[in-house]
C-alpha positions as a Markdown table, in Angstrom:
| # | Residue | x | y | z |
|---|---|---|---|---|
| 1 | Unk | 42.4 | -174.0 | -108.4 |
| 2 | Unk | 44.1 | -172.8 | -111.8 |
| 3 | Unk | 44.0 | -175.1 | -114.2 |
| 4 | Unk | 46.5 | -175.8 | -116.9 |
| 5 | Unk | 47.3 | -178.3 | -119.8 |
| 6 | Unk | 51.0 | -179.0 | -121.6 |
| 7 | Unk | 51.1 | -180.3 | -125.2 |
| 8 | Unk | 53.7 | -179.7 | -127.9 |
| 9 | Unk | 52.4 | -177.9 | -131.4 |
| 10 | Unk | 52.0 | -179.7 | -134.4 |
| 11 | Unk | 55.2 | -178.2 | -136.7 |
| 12 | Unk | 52.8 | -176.6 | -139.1 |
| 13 | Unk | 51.2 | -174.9 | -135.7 |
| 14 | Unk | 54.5 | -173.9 | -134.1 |
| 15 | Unk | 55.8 | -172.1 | -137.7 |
| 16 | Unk | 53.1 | -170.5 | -137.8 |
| 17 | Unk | 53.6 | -168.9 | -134.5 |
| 18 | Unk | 56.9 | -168.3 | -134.8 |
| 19 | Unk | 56.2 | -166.9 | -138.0 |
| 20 | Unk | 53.6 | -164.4 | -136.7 |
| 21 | Unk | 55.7 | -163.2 | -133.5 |
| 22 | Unk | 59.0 | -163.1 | -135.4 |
| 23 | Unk | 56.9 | -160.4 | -137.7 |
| 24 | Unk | 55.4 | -158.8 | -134.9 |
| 25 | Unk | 58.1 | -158.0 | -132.5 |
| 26 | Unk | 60.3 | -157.8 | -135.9 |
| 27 | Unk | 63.5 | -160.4 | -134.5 |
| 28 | Unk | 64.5 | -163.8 | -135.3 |
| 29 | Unk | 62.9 | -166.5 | -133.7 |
| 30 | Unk | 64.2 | -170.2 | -133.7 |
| 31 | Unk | 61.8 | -172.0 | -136.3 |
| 32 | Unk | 63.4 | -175.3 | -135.7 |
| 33 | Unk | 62.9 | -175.5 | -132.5 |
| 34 | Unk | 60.1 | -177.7 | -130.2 |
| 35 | Unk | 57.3 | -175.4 | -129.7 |
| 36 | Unk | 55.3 | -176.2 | -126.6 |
| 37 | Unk | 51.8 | -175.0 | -125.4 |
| 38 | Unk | 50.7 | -174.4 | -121.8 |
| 39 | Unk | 47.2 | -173.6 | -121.6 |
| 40 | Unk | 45.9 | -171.7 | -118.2 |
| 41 | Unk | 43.3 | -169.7 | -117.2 |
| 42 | Unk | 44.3 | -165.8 | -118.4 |
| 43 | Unk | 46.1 | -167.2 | -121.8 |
| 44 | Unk | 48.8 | -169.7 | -123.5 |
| 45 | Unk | 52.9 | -169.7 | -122.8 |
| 46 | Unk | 54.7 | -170.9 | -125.7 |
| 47 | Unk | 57.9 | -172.5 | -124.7 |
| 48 | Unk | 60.6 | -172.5 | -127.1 |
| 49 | Unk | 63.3 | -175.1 | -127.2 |
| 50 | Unk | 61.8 | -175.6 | -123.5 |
| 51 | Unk | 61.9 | -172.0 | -122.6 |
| 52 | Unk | 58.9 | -169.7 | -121.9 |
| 53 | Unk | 59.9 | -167.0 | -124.7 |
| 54 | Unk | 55.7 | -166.0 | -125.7 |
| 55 | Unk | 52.3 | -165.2 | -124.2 |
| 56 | Unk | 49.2 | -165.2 | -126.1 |
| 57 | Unk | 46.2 | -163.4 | -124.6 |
| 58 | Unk | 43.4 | -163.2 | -126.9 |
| 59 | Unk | 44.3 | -162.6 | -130.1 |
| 60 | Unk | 47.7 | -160.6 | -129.6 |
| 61 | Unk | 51.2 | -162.2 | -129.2 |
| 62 | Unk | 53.9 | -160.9 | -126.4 |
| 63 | Unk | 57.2 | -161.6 | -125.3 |
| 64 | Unk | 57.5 | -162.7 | -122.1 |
| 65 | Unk | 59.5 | -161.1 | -118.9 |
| 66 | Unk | 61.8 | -164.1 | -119.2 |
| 67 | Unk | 62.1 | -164.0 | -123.3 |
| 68 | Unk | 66.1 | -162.8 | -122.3 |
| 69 | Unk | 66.8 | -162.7 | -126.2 |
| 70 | Unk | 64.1 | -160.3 | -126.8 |
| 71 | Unk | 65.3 | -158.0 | -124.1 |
| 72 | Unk | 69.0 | -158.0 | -125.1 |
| 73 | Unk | 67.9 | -157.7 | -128.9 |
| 74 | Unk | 65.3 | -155.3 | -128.5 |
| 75 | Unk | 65.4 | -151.3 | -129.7 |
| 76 | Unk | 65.6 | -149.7 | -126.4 |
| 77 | Unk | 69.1 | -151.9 | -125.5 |
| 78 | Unk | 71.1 | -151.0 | -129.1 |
| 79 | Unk | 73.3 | -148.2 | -128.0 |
């Protein structure tokens, strides 16, 4: 059975990631908001203001399939 654990980030922690994907995948993420953490076997979901807008597998940062914002904001969709 997978296992999995749910804790908010310390504010510090959460800027800090916000920080590093906002540079990354080079949008505006919501600073302000509660940054939560869930922990499983293949990596870590960040939820954002209770959404699940990040993965983190090893080292590297992602959006996720659900990060809506990223999809309408990204590149490929600016006509």
């Amino acid at each position: 059975m997978p296992t999995q654990r749910r804790y908010p980030l310390k504010s510090k922690e959460a800027k800090q990631i916000i920080e590093e994907a906002s540079k990354t995948l080079k949008l505006p993420l919501d600073d302000k908001a509660i940054v939560e953490v869930v922990e499983s076997d293949v990596g870590e979901i960040y939820l954002i203001g209770g959404k699940p807008q990040l993965f983190k597998s090893g080292n590297r940062v992602f959006p996720t399939l659900l990060f809506a914002e990223f999809i309408a904001k990204s590149p490929q969709n600016r006509g």
